[in-house]
C-alpha positions in Angstrom: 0.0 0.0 0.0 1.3 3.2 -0.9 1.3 6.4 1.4 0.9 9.8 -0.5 2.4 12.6 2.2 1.3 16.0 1.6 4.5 18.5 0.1 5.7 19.4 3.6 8.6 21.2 1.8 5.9 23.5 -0.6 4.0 23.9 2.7 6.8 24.9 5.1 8.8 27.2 2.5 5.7 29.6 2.4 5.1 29.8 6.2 8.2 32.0 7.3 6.8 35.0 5.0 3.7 35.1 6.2 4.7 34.3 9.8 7.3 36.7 9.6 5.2 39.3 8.6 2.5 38.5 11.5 5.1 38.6 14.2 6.0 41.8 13.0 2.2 43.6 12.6 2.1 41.7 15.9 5.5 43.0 17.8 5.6 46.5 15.7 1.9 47.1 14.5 3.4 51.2 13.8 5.2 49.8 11.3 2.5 48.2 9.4 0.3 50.8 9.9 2.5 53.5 8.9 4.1 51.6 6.4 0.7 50.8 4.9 -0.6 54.0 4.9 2.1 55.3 3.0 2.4 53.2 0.8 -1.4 52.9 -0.4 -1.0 56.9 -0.6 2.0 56.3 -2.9 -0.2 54.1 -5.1 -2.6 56.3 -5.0 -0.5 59.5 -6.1 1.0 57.2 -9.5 -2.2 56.0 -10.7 -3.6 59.5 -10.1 -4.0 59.7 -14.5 -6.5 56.6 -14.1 -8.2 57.7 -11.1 -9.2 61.2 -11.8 -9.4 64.0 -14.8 -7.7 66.9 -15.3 -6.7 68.8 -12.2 -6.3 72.4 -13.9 -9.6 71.8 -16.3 -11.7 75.2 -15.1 -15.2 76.1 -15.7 -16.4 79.0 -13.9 -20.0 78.0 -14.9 -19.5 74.8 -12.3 -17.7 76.9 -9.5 -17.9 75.6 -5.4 -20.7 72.6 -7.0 -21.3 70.4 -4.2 -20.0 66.6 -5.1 -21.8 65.0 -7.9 -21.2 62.5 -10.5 -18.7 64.6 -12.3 -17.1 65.8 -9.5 -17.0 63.7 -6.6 -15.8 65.6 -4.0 -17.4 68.6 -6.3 -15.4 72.0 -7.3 -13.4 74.9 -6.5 -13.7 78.4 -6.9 -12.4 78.0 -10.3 -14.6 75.2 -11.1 -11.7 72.6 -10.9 -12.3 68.7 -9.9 -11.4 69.1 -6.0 -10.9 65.2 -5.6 -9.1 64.9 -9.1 -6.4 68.0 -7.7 -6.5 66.3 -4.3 -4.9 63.0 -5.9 -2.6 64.9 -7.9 -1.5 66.7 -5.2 -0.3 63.5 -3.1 2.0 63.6 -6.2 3.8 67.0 -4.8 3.7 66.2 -1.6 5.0 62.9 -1.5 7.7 63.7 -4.1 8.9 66.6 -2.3 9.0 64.7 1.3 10.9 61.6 -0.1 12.9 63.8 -2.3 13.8 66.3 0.4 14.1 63.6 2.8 17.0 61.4 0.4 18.8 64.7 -0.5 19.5 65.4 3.6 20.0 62.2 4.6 22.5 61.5 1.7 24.4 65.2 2.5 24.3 64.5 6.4 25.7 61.3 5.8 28.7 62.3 4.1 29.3 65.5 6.2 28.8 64.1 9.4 31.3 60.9 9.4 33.8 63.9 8.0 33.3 65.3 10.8 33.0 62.6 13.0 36.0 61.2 12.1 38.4 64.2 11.4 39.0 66.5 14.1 40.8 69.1 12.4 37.2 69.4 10.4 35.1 69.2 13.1 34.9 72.3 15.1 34.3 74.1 11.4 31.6 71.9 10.3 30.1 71.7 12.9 29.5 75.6 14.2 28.6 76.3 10.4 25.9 73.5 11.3 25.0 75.0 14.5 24.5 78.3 12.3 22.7 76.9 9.9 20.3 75.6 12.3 19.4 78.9 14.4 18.1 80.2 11.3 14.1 78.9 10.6 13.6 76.6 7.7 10.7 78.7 6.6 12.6 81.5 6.6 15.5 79.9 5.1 13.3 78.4 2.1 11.6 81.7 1.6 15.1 83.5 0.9 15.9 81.0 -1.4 12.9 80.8 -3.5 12.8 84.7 -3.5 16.0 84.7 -5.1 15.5 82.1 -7.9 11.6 81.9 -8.0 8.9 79.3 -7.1 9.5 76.1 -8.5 9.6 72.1 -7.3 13.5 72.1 -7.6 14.5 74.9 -5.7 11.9 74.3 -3.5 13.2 71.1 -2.9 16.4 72.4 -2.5 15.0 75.0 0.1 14.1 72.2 2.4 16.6 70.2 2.0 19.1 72.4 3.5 17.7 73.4 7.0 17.4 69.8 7.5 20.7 68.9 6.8 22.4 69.6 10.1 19.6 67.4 12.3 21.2 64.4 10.4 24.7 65.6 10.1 24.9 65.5 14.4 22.9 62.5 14.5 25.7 60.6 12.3 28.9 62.8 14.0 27.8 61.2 17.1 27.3 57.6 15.9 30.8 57.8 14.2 32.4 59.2 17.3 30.8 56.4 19.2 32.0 53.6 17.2 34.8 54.1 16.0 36.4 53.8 19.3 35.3 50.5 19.7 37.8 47.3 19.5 36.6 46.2 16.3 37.3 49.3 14.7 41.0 49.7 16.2 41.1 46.1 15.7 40.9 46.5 11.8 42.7 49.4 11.8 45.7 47.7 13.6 45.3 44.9 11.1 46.2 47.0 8.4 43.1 47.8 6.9 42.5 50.8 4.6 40.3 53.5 6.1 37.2 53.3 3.1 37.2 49.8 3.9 36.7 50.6 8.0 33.7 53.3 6.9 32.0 50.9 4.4 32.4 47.9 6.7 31.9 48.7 10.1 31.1 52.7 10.6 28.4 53.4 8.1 26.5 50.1 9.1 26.0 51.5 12.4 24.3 54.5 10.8 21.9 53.1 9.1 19.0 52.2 11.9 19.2 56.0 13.3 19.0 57.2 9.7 15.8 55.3 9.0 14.7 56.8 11.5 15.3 60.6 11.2 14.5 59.9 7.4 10.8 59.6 8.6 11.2 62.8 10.4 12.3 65.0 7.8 9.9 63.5 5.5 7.2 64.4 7.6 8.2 67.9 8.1 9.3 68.6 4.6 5.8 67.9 3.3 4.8 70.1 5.8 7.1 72.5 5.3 5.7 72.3 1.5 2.3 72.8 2.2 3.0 76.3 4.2 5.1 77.4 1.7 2.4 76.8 -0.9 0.2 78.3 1.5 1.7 81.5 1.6 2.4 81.6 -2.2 5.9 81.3 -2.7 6.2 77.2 -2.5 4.6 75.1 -5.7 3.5 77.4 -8.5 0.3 78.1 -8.5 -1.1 76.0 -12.0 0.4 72.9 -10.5 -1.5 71.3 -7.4 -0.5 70.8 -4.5 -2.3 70.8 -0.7 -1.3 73.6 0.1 -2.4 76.0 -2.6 -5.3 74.2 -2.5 -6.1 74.9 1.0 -4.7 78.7 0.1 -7.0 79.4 -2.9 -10.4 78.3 -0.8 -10.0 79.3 2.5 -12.5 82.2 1.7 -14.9 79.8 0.8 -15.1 77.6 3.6 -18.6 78.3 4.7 -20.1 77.6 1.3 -17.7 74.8 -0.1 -16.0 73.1 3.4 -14.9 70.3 1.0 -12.2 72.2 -0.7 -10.6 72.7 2.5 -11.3 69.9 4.5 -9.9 67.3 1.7 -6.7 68.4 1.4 -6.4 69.3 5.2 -7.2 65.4 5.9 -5.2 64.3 3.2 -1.9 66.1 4.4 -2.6 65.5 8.1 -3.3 61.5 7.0 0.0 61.9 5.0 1.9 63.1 7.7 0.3 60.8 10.7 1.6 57.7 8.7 5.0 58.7 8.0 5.4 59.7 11.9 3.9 56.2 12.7 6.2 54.4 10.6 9.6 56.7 12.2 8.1 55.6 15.4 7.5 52.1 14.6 11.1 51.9 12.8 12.5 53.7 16.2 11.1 50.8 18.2 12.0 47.9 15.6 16.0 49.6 16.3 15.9 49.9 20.0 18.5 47.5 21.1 16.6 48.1 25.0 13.2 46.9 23.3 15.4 44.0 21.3 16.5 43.3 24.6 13.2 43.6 26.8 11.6 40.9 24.4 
């Protein structure tokens, strides 16, 4: 008589994904909540061409509609699709956070293990970092855009700076930290060539803390965006963007609270789940929480 066995090896190959990923919604649900908000915005903001019509289409004969058929979240002042510019406008948004976000954690990066691990650049690094900081990123962004004009580059540009310092110390101190440990002395003792140290055993130490503060500059360069559009010298006006949107409308509030209220909850959403994820990314790195569990 012959036995068939089920395929134990098909079964068990697929169980450590999805095991995995429970222990993790279970152990760090910020992560999966954060992480999954952001990323359905982020499908939401590329297939913003098949989900909605033209965001700068005007017709001032269907101006502050309520929401309808045509316009389902209805119009503007202008007579533009408020949900079609709302899904556009993730597209600004998210762009400029992740954009502003890469840009100073790539520039911190390299300027703070400089200065971490040359002292004779140090002390000038860091007090022009210190300066840089007392100055207000609004401020800061403002001068620059004045200088140039509004646009998405420069504006990204304008953010990207202020937060460069915040990562800069964050990385100083983790290089100071570890490269006085044995391992690192060790190596260097053994003869090994100082890019080799950095690449092998400094800059992986920066990578947890850099996930983190990634969130966090994310989080306030889209907000930092959406004040700047705000007060007119961010995204151009034509192009959409939560900000403007909320700019252009806040005289109608009373008669159309939907062209105010949609992009409000869209960038506070927006903002909510990248802060959830740089929290739940904090608590994944904690060695203390790796060690309480």
């Amino acid at each position: 008589m012959t036995l068939i066995s089920p395929p134990i090896e098909a079964t068990s190959a697929g169980l450590p994904g999805r095991s995995g990923l429970a222990r993790l919604a279970r152990r760090h649900p910020l992560v999966m909540i954060g992480g999954g908000l952001l990323a359905l915005l982020i499908v939401l903001a590329l297939a913003a061409p098949l989900l909605a019509g033209d965001p700068v289409d005007m017709d001032p004969f269907k101006r502050l509609q309520p929401p309808s058929g045509q316009a389902w979240l209805g119009t503007d002042n202008l007579g533009r699709d408020v949900f079609a510019r709302t899904v556009f406008g993730a597209r600004i948004s998210l762009m400029v956070g992740l954009t502003s976000a890469v840009g100073a954690v790539l520039g911190g990066l390299l300027i703070g293990v400089v200065a971490g691990y040359n002292r004779s650049f140090d002390s000038v690094i860091m007090r022009f970092m210190d300066g840089l900081m007392a100055i207000p990123t609004i401020l800061l962004a403002i001068a620059l855009i004045s200088l140039t004009g509004p646009g998405i580059g420069i504006l990204i540009v304008a953010i990207t700076i202020p937060q460069m310092p915040s990562v800069t110390r964050l990385v100083r101190s983790v290089v100071l930290t570890v490269r006085e440990r044995p391992y690192v002395e060790a190596a260097l003792c053994g003869g090994a060539r100082l890019p080799k140290v950095l690449w092998r055993h400094i800059l992986p130490s920066t990578i947890p803390p850099l996930m983190v503060q990634s969130a966090i500059v994310c989080a306030d360069a889209i907000l930092t965006e959406a004040g700047l559009s705000f007060l007119g010298v961010g995204v151009p006006p034509e192009i959409p963007s939560w900000g403007n949107m909320i700019a252009s409308s806040r005289l109608y509030l009373a008669i159309a609270p939907l062209t105010i209220f949609t992009p409000g909850i869209c960038l506070a959403v927006t903002v909510l789940a990248v802060n959830l994820l740089g929290d739940g990314l904090r608590d994944l790195f904690d060695p203390r929480a790796k060690r309480r569990r």
